[in-house]
C-alpha positions, -999 to +999 in steps of 0.1 A: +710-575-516+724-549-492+706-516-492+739-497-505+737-517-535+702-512-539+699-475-538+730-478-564+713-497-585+678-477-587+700-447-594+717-463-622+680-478-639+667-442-626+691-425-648+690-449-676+654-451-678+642-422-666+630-407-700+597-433-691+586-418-662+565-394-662+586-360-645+568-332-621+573-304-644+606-283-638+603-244-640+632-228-661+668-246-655+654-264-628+652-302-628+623-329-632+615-351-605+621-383-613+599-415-605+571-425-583+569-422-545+572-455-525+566-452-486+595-482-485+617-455-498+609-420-489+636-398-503+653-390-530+684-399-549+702-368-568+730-363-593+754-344-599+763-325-629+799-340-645+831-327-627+814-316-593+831-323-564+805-345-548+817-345-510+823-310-504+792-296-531+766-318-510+784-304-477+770-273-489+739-282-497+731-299-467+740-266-448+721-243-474+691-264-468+684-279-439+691-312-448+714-345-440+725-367-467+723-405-455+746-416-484+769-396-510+783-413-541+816-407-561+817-431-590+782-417-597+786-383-582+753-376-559+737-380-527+709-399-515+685-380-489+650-370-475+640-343-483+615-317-471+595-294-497+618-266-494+652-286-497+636-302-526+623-269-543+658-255-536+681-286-549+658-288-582+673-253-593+708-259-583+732-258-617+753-285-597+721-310-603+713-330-634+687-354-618+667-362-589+647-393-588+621-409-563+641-437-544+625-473-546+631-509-538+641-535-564+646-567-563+667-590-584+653-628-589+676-658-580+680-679-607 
């Protein structure tokens, strides 16, 4: 399975089952981190809130923070990243974010 396709579909369980992880605590409006580090996959995968503009809002974000996005998705609007302590501090309290979860590797089984 291609990487692509792989950080697509941890997003996608991410979101789905992220109710059974257990979250760094968010202050105020600011977002839980998602997930459990895995030095395979060091950053992060984040999500938009619903009718952001994906391509130009992480533009922004990259400049505000320091930071360079090494995928950004439309169907599912977000961004994949690494991301320091400060980007990450900063991102969690955006009102443009609804999620950031831990990236990982999966792997699906041949039959």
């Amino acid at each position: 399975m291609s990487r692509g396709l792989s950080v697509i579909a941890v997003f996608l369980v991410t979101i789905l089952a992220g109710g059974c992880q257990q979250p760094v605590a968010p202050g105020n409006n600011c977002v839980a981190i998602m997930g459990v580090f895995d030095p395979r996959a060091p950053g992060f995968i984040v999500g938009y809130q619903s009718g952001v503009d994906p391509i130009a809002t992480t533009k922004q974000l990259e400049a505000k923070y320091s930071f360079s996005a090494s995928h950004v998705y439309t169907a599912l609007p977000g961004f994949s990243a690494q991301l320091n302590t400060a980007a990450l501090s900063g991102l969690r309290c955006e009102s443009t974010i609804s999620s950031i979860s831990r990236d990982g590797v999966i792997s699906i089984a041949a039959p």
